[in-house]
N, C-alpha and C positions, 0 to 999 in steps of 0.2 A: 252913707253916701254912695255906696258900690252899689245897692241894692238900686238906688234910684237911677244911677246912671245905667246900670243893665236894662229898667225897663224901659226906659227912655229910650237906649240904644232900641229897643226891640219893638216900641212903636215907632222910630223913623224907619227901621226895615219894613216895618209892615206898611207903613204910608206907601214907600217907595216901591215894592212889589206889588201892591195894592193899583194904581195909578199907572203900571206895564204893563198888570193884566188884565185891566180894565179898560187902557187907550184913557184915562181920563190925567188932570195935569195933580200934582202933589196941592200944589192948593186947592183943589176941589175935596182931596183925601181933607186938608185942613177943614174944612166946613160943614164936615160931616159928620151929626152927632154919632156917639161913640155905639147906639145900639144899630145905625144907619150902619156904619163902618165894620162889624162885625155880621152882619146880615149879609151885605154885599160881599163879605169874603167870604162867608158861608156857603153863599152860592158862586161865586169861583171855584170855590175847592171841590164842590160836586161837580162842576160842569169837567174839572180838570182829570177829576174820577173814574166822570162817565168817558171821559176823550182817550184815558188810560187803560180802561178794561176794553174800550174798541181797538185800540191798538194790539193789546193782548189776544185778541180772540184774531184778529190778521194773522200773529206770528204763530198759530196751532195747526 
């Protein structure tokens, strides 16, 4: 039962980090099938990347 509760906990994190950095509401995370929902993070996390290595390359 721990195991399910972990990943449960770890897709309502991800709903919720999901829908702040996207500007979109947690119910829309809910409607979103699950290959939708990892695609659009996917492309968060590169865009978050790219915004990271441009901040890197300011502080050189």
């Amino acid at each position: 039962m721990k195991m399910f509760e972990t990943t449960l906990d770890r897709i309502i994190d991800d709903q919720y980090w999901l829908s702040r950095r996207a500007n979109i509401s947690v119910s829309e995370t809910n409607e979103m099938a699950e290959f939708e929902r990892l695609f659009f993070v996917s492309l968060l996390l590169k865009d978050i990347k790219e915004e990271t290595q441009s901040y890197e390359g300011l502080n050189t």
